[in-house]
C-alpha positions as CSV (number, residue, x, y, z in Angstrom):
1,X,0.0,0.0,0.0
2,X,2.6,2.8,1.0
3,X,4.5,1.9,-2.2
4,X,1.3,2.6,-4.2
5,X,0.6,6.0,-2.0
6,X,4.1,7.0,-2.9
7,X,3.5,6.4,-6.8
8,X,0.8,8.3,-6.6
9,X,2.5,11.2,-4.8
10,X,5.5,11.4,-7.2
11,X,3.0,11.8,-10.4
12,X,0.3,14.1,-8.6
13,X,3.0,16.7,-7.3
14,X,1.7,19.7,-5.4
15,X,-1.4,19.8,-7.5
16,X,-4.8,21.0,-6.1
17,X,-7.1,19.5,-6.2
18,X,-9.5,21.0,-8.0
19,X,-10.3,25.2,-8.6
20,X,-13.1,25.0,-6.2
21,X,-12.0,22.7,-2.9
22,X,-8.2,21.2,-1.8
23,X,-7.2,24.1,-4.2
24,X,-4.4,24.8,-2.7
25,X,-0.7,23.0,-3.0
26,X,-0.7,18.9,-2.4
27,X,-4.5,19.7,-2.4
28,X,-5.2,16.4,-4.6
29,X,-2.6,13.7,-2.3
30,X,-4.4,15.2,0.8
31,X,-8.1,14.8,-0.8
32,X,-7.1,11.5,-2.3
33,X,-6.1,10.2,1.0
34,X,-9.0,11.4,3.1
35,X,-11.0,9.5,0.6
36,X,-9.3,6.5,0.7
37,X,-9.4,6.9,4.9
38,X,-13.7,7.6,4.5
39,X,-14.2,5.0,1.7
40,X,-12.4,2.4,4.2
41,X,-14.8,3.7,6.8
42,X,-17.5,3.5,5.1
43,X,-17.0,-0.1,3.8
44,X,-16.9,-1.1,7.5
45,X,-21.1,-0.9,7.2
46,X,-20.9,-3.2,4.1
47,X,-20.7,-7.0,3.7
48,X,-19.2,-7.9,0.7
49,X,-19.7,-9.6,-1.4
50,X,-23.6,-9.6,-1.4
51,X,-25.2,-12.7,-1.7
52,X,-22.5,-15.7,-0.5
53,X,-21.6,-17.4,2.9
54,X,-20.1,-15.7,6.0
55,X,-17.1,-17.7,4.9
56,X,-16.9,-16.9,1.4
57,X,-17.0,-13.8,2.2
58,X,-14.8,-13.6,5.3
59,X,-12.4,-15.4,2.1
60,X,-12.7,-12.4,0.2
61,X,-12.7,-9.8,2.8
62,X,-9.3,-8.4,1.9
63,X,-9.6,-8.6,-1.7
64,X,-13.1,-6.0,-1.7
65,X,-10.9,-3.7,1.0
66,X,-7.9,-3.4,-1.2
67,X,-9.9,-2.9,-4.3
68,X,-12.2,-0.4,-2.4
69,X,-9.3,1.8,-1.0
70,X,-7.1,1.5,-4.3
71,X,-10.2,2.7,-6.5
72,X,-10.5,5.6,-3.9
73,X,-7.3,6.8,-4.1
74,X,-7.0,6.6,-7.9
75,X,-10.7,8.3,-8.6
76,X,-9.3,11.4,-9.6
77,X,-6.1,10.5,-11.3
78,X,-7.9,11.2,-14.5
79,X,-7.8,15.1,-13.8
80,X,-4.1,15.6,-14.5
81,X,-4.9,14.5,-18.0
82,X,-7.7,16.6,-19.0
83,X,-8.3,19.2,-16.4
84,X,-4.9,20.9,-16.3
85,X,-2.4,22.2,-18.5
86,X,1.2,21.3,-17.4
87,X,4.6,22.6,-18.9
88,X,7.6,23.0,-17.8
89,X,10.0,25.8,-17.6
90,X,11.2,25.7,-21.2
91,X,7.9,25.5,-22.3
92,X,7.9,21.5,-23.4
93,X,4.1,20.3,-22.4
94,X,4.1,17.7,-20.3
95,X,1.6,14.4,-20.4
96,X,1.1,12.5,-17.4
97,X,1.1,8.9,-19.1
98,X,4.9,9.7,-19.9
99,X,5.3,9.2,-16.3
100,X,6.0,11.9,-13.4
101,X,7.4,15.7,-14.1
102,X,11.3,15.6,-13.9
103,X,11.8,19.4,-13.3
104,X,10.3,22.7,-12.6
105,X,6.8,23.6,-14.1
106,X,3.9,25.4,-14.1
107,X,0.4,24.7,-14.4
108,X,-2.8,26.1,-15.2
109,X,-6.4,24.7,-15.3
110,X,-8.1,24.7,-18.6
111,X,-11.2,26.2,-19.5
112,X,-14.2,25.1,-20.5
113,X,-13.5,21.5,-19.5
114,X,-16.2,19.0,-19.5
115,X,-16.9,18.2,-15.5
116,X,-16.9,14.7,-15.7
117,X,-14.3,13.9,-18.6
118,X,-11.7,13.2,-15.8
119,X,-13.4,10.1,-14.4
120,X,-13.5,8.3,-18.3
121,X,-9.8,9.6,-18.3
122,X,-8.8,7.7,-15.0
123,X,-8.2,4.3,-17.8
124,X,-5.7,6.7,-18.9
125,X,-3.1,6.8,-15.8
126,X,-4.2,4.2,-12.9
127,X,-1.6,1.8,-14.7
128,X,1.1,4.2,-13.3
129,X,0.0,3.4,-9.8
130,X,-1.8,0.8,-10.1
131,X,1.1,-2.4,-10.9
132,X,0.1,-6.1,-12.4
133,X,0.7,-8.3,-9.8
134,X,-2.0,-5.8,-7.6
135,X,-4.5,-6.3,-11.0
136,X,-3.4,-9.9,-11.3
137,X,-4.9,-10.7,-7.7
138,X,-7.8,-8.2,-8.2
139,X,-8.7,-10.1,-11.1
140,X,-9.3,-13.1,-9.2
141,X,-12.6,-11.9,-7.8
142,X,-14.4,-11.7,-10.8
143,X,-17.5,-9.3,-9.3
144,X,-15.5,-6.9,-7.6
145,X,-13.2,-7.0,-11.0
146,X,-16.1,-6.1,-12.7
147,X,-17.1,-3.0,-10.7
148,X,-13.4,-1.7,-10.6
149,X,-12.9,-1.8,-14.7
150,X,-16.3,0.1,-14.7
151,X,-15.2,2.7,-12.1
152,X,-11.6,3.5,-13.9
153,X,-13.0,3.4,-17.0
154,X,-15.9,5.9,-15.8
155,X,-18.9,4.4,-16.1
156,X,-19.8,5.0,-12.6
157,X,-23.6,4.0,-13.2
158,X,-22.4,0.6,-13.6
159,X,-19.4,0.6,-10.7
160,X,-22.3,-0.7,-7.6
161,X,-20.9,-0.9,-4.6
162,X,-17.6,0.6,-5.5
163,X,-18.1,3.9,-7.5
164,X,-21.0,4.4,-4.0
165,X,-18.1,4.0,-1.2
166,X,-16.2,6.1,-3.6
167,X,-18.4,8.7,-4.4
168,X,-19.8,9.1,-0.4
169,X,-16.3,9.4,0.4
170,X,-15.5,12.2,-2.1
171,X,-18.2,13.6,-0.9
172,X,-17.5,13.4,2.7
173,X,-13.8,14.9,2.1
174,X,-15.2,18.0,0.4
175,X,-17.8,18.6,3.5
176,X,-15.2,18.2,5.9
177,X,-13.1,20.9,3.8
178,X,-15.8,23.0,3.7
179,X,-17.1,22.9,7.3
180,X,-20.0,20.9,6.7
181,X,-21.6,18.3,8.5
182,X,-21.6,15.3,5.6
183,X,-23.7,13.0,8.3
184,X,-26.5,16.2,9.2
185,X,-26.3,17.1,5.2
186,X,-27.3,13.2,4.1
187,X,-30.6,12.8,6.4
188,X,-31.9,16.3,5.6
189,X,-34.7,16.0,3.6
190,X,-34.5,14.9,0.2
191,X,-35.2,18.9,-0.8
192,X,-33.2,20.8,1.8
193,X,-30.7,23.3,0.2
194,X,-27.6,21.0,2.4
195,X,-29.1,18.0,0.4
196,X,-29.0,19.6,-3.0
197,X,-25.6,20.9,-2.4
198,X,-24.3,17.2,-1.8
């Protein structure tokens, strides 16, 4: 796991995360993190997989945590492809699938970017965090496979149980940012301004 955190440290640089919240320097490690932290939380309340024995799925315990977490922490990856413009000092533009940036740089956000673009761009990158042996052994649990390839390919209606931890927990890390009350906000009534803001 640390290994993977660091990969993911070394290509995501200071970035923010975004214009609006964590936009500020390391803004997207430290939002990536808190939502790997609440999706683990969260996936406390959940037995998975749905559907099998306490021992098939005390068996595949691990396997649904690591994939939960790892899909978490990748969930925005996608962003450093479409959502920002990167070059370095000499002006050379820098990709993110040529690995991470080597020397000084500067960035700026694009505009007029579609809002969701990054999430069917996260197919693009998680590979640099992401390594085979890891997708070798998630492979092996062919439902929770299923849900992942959905989720980093971007088809989040399709992701179940996944793309939900995933999303709650985004959702949870911008709250907390922003001095909300994620908990409060979720049981206000389906058409309270807290619950349209979520």
């Amino acid at each position: 796991m640390a290994r993977l955190i660091e990969r993911y440290a070394e290509l995501v640089k200071k970035f923010p995360a975004s214009e609006s919240h964590h936009a500020y320097l390391e803004g997207m490690l430290e939002h990536e993190l808190e939502i790997m932290a609440y999706a683990l939380k969260f996936r406390q309340s959940y037995l998975l997989p749905i559907g099998v024995s306490s021992e098939e799925r005390s068996a595949s315990e691990d396997i649904w945590t690591v994939g939960i977490a790892y899909a978490a922490l990748i969930h925005d990856i996608g962003k450093l492809a479409v959502d920002i413009h990167v070059e370095y000092q000499d002006g050379l533009i820098w990709h993110p699938w040529h690995g991470p940036l080597k020397a000084a740089y500067r960035f700026k956000y694009r505009k007029n970017r579609e809002y969701r673009l990054h999430s069917a761009s996260t197919g693009l990158l998680y590979r640099q965090i992401i390594d085979s042996k890891l997708l070798d052994w998630l492979s092996n649990c062919a439902e929770l496979w299923s849900l992942f390839t959905y989720f980093v390919t971007g088809q989040m209606e399709l992701s179940g149980v996944v793309g939900k931890l995933v999303t709650k927990a985004d959702q949870a890390s911008v709250s907390h940012l922003l001095g909300g009350n994620f908990d409060a906000a979720k049981s206000a009534p389906k058409h309270s301004l807290q619950r349209k803001l979520l």
